[in-house]
MARKEMAR-84760 format. One record per atom (N, C-alpha, C, O): residue number from 0; residue in three letters; atom name; x negated, y, z negated. Coordinates in steps of 0.1 Angstrom, whole numbers, plus 5000, padded with zeros to 4 digits. Example, Ala and Ser with C-alpha at 12.3 -4.5 7.8 and 13.67 -1.06 7.14 Angstrom:
  vexro  dolo  drenkol     X     Y     Z
      0   ALA        N  4868  4943  4922
      0   ALA       CA  4877  4955  4922
      0   ALA        C  4868  4967  4922
      0   ALA        O  4858  4967  4915
      1   SER        N  4872  4978  4929
      1   SER       CA  4863  4989  4929
      1   SER        C  4871  5000  4921
      1   SER        O  4866  5011  4920
% end
This chain:
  vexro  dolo  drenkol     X     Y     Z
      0   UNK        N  4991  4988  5000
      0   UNK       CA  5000  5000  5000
      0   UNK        C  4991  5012  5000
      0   UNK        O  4983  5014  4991
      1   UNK        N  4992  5020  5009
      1   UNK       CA  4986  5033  5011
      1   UNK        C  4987  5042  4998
      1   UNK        O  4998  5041  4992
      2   UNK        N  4977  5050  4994
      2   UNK       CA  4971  5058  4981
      2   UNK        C  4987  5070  4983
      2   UNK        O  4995  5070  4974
      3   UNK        N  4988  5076  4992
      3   UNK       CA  4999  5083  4995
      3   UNK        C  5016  5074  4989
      3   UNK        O  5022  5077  4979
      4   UNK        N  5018  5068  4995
      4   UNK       CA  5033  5061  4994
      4   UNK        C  5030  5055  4977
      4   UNK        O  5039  5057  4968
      5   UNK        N  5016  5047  4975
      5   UNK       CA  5021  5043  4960
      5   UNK        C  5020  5057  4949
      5   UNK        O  5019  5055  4937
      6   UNK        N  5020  5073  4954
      6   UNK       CA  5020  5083  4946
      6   UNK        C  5036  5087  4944
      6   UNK        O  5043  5091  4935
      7   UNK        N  5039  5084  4956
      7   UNK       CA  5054  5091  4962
      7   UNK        C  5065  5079  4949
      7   UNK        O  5075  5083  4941
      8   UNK        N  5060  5069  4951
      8   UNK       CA  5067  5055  4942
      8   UNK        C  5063  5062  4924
      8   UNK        O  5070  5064  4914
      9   UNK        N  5050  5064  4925
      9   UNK       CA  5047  5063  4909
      9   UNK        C  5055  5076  4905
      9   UNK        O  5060  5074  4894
     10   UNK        N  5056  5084  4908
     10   UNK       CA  5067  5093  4907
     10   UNK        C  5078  5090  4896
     10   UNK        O  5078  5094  4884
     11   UNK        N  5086  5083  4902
     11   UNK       CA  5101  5077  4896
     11   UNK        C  5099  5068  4886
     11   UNK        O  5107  5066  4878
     12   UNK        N  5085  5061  4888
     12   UNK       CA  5088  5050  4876
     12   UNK        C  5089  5056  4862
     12   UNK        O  5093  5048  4853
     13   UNK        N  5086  5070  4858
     13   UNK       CA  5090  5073  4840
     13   UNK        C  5106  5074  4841
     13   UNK        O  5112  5070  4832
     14   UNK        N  5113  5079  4855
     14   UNK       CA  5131  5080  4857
     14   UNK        C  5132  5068  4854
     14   UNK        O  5138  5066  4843
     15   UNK        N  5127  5056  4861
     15   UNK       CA  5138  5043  4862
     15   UNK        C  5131  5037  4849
     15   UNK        O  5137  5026  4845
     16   UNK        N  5120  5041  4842
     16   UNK       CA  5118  5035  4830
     16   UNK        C  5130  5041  4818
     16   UNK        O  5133  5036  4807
     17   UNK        N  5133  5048  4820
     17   UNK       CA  5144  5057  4810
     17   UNK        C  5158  5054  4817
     17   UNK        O  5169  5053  4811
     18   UNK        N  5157  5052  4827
     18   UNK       CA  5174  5043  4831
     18   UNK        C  5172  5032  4826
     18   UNK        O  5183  5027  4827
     19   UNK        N  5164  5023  4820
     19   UNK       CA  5156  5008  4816
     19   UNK        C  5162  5009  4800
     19   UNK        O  5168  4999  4795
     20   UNK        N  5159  5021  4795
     20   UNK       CA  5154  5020  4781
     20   UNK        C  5171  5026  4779
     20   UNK        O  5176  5022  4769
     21   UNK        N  5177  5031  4786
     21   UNK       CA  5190  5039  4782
     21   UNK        C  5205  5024  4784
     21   UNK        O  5216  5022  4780
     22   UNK        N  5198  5018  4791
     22   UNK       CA  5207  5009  4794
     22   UNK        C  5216  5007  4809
     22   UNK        O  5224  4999  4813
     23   UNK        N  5209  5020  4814
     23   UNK       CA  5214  5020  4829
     23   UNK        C  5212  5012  4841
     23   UNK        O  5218  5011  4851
     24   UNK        N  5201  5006  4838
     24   UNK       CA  5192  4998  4848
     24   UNK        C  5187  4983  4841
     24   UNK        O  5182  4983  4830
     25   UNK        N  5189  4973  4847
     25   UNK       CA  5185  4963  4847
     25   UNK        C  5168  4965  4848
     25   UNK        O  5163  4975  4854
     26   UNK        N  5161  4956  4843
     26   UNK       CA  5142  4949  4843
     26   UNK        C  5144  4952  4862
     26   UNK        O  5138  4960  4870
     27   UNK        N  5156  4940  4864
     27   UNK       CA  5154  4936  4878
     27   UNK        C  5152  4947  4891
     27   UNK        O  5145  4949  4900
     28   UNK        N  5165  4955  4883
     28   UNK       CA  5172  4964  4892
     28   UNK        C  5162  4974  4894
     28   UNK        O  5158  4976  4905
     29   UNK        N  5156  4980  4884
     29   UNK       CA  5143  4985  4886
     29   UNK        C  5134  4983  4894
     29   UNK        O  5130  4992  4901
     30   UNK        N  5127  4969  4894
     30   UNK       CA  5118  4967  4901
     30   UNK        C  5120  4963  4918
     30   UNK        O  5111  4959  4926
     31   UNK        N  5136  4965  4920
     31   UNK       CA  5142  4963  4931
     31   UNK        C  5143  4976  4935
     31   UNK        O  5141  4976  4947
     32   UNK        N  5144  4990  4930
     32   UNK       CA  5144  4999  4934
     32   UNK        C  5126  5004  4941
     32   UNK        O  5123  5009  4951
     33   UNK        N  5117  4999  4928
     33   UNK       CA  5102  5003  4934
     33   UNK        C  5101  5000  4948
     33   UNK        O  5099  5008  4957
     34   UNK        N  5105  4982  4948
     34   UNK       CA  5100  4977  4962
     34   UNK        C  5107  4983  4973
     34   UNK        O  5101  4984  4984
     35   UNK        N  5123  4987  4970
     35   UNK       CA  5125  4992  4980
     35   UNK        C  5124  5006  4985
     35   UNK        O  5125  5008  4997
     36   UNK        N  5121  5016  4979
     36   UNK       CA  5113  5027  4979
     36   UNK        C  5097  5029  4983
     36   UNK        O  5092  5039  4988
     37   UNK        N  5092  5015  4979
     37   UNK       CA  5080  5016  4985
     37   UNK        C  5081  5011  5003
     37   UNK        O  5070  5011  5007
     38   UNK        N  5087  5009  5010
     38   UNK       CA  5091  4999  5018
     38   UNK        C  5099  5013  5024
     38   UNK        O  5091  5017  5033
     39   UNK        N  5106  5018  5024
     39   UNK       CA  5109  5038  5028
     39   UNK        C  5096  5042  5031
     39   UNK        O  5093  5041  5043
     40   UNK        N  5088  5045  5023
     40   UNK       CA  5080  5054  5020
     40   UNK        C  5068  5050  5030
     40   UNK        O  5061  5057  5037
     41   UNK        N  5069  5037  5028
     41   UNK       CA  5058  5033  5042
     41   UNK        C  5058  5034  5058
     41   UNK        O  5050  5036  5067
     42   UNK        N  5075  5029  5055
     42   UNK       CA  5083  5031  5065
     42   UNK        C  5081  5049  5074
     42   UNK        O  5079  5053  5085
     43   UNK        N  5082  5054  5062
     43   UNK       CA  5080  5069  5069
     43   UNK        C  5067  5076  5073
     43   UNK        O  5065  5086  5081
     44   UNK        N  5058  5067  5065
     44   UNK       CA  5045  5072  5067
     44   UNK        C  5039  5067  5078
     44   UNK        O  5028  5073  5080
     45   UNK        N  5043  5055  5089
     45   UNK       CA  5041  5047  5098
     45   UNK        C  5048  5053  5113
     45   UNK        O  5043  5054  5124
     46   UNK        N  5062  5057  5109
     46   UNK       CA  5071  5064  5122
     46   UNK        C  5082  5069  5115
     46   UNK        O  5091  5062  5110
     47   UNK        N  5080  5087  5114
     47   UNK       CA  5088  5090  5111
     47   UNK        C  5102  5090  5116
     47   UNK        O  5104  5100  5123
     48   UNK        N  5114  5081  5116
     48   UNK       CA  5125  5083  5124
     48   UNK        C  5138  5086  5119
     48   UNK        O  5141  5081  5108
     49   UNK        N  5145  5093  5125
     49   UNK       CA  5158  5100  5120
     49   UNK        C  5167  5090  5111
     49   UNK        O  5174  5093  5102
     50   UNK        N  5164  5075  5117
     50   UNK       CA  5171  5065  5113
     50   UNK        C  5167  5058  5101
     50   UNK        O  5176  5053  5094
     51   UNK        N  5149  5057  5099
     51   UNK       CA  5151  5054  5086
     51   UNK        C  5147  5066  5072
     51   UNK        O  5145  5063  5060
     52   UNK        N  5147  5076  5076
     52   UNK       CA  5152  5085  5069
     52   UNK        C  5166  5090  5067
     52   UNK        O  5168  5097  5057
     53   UNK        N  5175  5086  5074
     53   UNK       CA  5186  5086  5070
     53   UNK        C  5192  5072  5059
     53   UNK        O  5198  5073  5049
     54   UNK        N  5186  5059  5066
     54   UNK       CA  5189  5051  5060
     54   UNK        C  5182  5050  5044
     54   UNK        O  5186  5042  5037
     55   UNK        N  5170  5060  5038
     55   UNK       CA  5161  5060  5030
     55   UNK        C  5173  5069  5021
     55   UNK        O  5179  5063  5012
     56   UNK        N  5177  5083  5024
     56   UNK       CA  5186  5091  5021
     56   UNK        C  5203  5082  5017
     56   UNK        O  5212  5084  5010
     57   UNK        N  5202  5077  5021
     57   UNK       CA  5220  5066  5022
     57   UNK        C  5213  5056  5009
     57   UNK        O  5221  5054  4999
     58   UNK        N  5201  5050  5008
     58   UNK       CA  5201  5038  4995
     58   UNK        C  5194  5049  4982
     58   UNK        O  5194  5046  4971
     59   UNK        N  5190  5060  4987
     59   UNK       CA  5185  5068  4974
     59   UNK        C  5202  5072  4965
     59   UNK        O  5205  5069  4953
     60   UNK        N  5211  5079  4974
     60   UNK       CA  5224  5079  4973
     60   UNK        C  5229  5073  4961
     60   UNK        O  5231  5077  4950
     61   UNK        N  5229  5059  4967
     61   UNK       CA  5239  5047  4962
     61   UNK        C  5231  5044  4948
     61   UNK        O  5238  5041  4939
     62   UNK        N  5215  5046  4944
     62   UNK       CA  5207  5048  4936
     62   UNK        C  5221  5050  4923
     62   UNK        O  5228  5044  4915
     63   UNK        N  5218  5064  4931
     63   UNK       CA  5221  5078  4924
     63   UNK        C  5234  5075  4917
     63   UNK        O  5237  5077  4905
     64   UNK        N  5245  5069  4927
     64   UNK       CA  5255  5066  4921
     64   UNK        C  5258  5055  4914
     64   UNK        O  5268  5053  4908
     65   UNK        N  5249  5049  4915
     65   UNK       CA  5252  5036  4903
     65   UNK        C  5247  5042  4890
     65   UNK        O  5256  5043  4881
     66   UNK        N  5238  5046  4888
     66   UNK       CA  5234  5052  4879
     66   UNK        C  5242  5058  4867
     66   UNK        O  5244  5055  4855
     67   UNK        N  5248  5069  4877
     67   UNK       CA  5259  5079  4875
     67   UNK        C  5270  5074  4868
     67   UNK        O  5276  5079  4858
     68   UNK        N  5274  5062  4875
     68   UNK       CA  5287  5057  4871
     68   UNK        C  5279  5045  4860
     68   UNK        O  5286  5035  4858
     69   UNK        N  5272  5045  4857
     69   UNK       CA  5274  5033  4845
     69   UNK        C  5271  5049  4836
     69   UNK        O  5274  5047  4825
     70   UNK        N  5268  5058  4837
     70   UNK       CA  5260  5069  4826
     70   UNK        C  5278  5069  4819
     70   UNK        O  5283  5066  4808
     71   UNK        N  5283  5076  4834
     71   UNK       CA  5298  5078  4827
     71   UNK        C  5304  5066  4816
     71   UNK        O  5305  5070  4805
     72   UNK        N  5306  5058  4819
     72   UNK       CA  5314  5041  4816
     72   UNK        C  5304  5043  4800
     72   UNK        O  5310  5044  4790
     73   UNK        N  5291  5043  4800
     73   UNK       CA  5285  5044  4783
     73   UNK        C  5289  5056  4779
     73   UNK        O  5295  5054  4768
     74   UNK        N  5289  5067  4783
     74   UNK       CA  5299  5082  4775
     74   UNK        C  5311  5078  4771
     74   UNK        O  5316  5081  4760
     75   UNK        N  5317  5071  4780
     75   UNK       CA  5332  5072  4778
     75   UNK        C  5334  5059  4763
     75   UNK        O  5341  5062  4753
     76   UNK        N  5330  5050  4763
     76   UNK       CA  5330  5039  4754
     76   UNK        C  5321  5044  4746
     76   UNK        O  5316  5033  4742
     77   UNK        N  5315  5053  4740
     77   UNK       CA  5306  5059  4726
     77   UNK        C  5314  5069  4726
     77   UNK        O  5315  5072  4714
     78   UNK        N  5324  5078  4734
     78   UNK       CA  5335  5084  4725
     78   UNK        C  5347  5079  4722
     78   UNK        O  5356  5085  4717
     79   UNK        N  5348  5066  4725
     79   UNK       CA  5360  5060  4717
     79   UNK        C  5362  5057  4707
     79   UNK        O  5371  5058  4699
     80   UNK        N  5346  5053  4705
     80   UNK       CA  5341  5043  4690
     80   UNK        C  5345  5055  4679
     80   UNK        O  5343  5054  4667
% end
């Protein structure tokens, strides 16, 4: 993996370590996000194309909203209690 793409990756891993530690993110799911971020990132660094930058943009997305919606579903069940 190029010095460039594993900087762009090492980035997020303190985020997805804190979606880890908060309960948002699975061990797995995490390390499913690295690989496939790293796999973007090389992707882009090799041929930049509209297509997998779009497609890089569309699974960062879905990231984002899984995330999001389990953050909500634990707020919502810690103010019931």
């Amino acid at each position: 993996m190029s010095e460039f793409v594993w900087e762009e990756v090492e980035r997020s891993l303190e985020d997805l370590a804190a979606c880890q530690r908060a309960g948002l993110l699975t061990e797995n799911e995490s390390s499913r996000v690295v690989r496939v971020r790293s796999k973007y990132e090389q992707l882009l660094r090799q041929r930049a194309r509209d297509e997998v930058f779009i497609a890089y943009v569309n699974y960062e997305s879905h990231v984002h909203n899984l995330i999001l919606s389990r953050a909500k579903v634990r707020c919502s069940s810690l103010l019931k209690v």
